[in-house]
Backbone bond lengths (Angstrom), bond angles and torsions (degrees), N, CA, C in turn:
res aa  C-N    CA-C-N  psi(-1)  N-CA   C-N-CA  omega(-1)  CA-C   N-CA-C  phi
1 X - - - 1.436 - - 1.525 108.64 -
2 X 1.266 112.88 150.91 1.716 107.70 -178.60 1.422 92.21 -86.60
3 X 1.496 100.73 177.56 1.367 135.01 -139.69 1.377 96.37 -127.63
4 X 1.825 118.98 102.17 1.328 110.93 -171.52 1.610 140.31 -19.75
5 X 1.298 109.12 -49.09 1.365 107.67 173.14 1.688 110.71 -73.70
6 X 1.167 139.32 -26.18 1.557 127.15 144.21 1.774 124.51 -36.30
7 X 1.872 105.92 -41.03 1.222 111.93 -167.61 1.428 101.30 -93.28
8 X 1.440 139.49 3.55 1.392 132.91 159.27 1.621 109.45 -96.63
9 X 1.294 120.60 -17.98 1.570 113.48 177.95 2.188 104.43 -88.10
10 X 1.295 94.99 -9.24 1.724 104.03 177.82 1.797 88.93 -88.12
11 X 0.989 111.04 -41.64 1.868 101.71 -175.41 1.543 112.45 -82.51
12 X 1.399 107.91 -18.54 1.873 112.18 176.91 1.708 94.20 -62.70
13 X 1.516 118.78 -53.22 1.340 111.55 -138.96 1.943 93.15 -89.10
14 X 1.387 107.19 -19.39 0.998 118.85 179.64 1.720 107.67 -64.69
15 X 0.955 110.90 -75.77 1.563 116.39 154.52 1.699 119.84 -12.64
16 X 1.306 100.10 -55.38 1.530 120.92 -172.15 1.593 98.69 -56.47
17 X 1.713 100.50 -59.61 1.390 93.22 179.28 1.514 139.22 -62.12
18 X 1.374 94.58 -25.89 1.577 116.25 176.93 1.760 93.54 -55.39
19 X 0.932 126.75 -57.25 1.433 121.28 -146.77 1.291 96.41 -82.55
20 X 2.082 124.10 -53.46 1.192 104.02 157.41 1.364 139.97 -27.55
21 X 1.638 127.20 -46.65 1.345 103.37 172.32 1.037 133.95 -91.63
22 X 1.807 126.65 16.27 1.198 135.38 170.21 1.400 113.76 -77.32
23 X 1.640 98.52 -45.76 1.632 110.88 175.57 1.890 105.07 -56.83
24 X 0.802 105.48 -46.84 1.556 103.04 -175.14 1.511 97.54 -66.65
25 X 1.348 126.69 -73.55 1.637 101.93 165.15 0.952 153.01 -14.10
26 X 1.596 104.34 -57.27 1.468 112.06 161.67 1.667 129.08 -59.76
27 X 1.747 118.02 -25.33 0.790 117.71 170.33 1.702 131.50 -88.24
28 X 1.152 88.12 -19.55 1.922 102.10 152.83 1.619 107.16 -60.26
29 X 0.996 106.46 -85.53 1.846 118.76 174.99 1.802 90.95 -14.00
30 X 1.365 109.36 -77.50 1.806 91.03 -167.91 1.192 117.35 -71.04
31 X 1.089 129.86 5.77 2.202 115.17 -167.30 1.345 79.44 -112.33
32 X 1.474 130.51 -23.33 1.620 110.24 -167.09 1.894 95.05 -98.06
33 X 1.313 133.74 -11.11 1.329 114.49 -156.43 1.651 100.90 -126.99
34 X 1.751 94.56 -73.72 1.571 117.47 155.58 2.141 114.62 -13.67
35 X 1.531 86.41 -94.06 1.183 110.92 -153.28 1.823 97.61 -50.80
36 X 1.291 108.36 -65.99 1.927 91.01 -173.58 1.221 118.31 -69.44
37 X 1.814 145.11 10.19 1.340 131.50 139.27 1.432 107.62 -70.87
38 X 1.284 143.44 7.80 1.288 137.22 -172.57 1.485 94.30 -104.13
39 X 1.717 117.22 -49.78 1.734 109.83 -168.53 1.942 102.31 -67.10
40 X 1.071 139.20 31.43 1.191 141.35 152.95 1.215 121.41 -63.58
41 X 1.628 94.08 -49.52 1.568 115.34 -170.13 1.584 105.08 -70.04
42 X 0.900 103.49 -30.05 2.104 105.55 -177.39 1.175 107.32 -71.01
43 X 1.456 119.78 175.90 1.310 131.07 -171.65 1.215 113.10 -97.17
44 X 1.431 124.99 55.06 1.435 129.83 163.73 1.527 119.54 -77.42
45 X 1.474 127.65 132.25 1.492 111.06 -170.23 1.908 105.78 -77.57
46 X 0.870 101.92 -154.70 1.635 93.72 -155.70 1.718 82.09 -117.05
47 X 1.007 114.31 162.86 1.887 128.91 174.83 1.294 103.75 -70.16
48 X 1.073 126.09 134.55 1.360 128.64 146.68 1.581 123.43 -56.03
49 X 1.679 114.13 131.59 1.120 104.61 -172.78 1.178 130.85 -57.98
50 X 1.158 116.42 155.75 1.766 117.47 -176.94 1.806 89.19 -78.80
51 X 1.730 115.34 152.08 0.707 135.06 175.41 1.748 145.59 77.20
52 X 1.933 81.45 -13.67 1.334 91.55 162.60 1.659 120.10 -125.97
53 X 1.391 119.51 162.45 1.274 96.69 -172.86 1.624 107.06 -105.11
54 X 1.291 128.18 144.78 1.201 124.55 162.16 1.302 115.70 -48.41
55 X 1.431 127.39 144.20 1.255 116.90 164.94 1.665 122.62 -151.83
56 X 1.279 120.68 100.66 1.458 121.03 -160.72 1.904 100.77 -104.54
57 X 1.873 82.21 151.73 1.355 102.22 169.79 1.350 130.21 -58.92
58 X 1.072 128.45 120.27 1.742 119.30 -163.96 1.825 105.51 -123.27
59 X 0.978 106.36 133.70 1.835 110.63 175.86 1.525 98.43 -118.27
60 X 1.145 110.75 170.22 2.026 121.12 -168.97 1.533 77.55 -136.01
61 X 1.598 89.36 120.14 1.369 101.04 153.99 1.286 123.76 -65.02
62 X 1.386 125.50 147.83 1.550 137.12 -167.73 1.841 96.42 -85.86
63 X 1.382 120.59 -39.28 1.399 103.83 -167.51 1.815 113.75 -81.32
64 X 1.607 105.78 -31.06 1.329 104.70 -178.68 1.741 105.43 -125.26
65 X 1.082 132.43 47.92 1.461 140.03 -157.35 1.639 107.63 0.29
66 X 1.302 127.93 34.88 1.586 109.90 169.74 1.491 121.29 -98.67
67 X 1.142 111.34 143.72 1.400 122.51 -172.85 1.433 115.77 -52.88
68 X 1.727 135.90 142.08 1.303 118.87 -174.19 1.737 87.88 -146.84
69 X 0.983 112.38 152.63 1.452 127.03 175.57 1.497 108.80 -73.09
70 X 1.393 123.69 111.24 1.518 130.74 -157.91 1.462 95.42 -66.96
71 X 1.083 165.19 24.20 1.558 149.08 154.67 1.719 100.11 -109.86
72 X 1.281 114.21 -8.85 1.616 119.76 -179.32 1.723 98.82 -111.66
73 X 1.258 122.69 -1.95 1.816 122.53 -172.37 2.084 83.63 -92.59
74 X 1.214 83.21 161.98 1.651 116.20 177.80 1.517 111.58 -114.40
75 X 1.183 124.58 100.70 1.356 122.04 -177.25 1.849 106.73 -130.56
76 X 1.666 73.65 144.69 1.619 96.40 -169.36 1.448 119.81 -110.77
77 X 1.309 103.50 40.60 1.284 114.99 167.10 1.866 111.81 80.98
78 X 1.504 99.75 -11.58 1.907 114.77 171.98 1.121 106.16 -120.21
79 X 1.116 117.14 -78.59 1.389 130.48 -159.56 2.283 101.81 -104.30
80 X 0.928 92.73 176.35 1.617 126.49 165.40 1.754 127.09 -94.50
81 X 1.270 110.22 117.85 1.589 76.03 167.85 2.061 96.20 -124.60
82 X 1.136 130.46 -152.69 1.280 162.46 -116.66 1.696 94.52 -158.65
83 X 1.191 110.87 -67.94 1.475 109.89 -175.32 1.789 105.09 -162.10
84 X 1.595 105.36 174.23 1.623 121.33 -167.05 1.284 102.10 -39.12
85 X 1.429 96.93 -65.87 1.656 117.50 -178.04 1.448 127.17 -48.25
86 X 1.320 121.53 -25.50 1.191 145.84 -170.04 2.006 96.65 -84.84
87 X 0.824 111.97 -59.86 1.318 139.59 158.44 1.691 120.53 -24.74
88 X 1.641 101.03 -88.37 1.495 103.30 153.36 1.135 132.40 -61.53
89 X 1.653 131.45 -15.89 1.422 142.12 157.23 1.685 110.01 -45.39
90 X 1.172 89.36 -55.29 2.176 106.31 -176.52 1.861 92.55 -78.15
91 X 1.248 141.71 -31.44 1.420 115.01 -159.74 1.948 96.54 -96.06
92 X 1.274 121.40 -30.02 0.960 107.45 149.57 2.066 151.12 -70.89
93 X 1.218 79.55 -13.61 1.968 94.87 171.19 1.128 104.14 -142.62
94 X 1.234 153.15 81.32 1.405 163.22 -110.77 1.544 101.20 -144.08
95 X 0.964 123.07 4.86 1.790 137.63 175.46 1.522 123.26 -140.59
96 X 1.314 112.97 12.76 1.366 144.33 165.85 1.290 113.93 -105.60
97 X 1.332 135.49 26.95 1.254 121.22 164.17 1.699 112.39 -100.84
98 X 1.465 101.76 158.34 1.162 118.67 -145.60 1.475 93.41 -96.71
99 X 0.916 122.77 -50.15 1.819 140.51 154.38 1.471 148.12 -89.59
100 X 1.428 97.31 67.55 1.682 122.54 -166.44 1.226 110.85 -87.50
């Protein structure tokens, strides 16, 4: 038979383990249940639906021909631009664009 102080270091580690596998339980329990009803609450954007496709309005800027989403384009009553600068670039040299 062991020898009390043998039979309290068999119940320390015993103990030890007990709690180890609760803690590991417990931490399963939240990453699998807990934790992803919580990432709702964050600022993740939402999926696009399955089955349909998004599809936005696009204009080409006149000074640098890149495509811009028409509620985010700047238009001057002719043309489109990309941005301010793009804009005042073309209203001051207005026959210098690179993409007509």
């Amino acid at each position: 038979m062991l020898s009390e102080q043998a039979s309290g270091k068999v119940r320390a580690v015993d103990d030890m383990l007990k709690f180890l596998f609760w803690l590991l339980v417990g931490v399963y329990v939240y990453r699998r249940w807990i934790a992803p009803s919580r990432r709702g609450s964050l600022d993740i954007p939402p999926a696009a639906p399955q089955g349909k496709e998004l599809s936005v309005d696009a204009v080409r800027c006149r000074q640098c021909g890149m495509y811009v989403p028409r509620d985010e384009a700047i238009h001057n009553g002719v043309d489109w631009f990309c941005s301010p600068q793009h804009e005042q670039e073309c209203r001051h040299a207005p026959h210098e664009s690179r993409h007509g």
